[in-house]
C-alpha positions in Angstrom: 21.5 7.7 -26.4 18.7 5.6 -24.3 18.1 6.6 -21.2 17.1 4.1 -18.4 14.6 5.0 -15.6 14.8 3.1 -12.4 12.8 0.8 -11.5 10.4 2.0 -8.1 11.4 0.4 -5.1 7.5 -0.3 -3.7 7.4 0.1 -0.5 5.6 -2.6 0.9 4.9 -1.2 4.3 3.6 1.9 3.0 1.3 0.0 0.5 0.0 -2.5 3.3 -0.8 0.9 5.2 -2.6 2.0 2.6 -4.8 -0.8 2.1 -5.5 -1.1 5.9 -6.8 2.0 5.7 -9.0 1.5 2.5 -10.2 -1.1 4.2 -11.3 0.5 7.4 -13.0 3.2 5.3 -15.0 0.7 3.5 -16.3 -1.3 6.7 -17.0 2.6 8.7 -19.1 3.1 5.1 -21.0 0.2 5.3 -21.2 1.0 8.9 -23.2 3.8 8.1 -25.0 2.3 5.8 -28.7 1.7 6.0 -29.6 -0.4 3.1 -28.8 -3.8 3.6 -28.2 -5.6 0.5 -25.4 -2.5 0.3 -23.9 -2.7 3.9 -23.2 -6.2 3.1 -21.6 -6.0 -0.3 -19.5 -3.2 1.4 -18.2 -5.7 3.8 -18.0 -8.2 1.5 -15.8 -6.4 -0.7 -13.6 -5.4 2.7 -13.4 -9.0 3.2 -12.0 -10.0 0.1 -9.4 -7.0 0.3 -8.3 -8.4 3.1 -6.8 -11.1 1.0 -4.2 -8.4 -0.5 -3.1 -7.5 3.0 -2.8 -11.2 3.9 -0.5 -11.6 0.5 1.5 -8.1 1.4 2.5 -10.0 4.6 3.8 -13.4 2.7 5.9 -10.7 0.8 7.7 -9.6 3.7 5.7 -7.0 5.4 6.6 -7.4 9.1 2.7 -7.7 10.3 1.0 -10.1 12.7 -1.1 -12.8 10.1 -3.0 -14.2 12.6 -4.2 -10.6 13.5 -5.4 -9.9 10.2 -6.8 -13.3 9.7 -9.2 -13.1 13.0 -10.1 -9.5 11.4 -11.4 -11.4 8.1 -13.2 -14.3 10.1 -14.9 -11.4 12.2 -15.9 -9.9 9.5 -17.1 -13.0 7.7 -19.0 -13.3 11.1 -20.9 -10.1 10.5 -21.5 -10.9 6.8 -23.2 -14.1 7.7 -25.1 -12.2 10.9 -26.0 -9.7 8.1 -27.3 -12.0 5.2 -29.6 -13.8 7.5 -31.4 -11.2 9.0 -31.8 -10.2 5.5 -33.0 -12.8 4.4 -35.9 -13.1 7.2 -37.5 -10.5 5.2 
């Protein structure tokens, strides 16, 4: 006798909620951050996880893109504020 396990329904909104808020935590980490080279590799990585939220939302998730797309470019904003004042050094 084989027994069949269902397949997990994922719920997307609860996963896109879940990276929002791994997100956040990373960006209020490198926040607090007083090195540099690691407050900017903190928001870099936020940035690029950003990417998964922005795919969660062509999968159906019922968010506003553009939102999430002006919260990357702000963030690639403070990247770029970031890596030249570090590299007046």
């Amino acid at each position: 006798m084989v027994f069949f396990r269902k397949k997990k329904q994922v719920d997307l909104d609860e996963l896109f909620k879940a990276k929002y808020k791994e997100i956040n935590e990373i960006v209020a980490s490198g926040q607090r951050e007083m090195d540099l080279e690691i407050q900017i590799s903190q928001f870099e990585l936020a940035y690029h996880k950003y990417d998964e939220l922005l795919e969660l939302i062509d999968q159906g998730v019922d968010y506003d893109r553009h939102r999430f797309e002006m919260l990357k470019q702000d963030l690639k904003k403070k990247i770029d504020l970031l890596k030249g004042l570090n590299y007046e050094d």
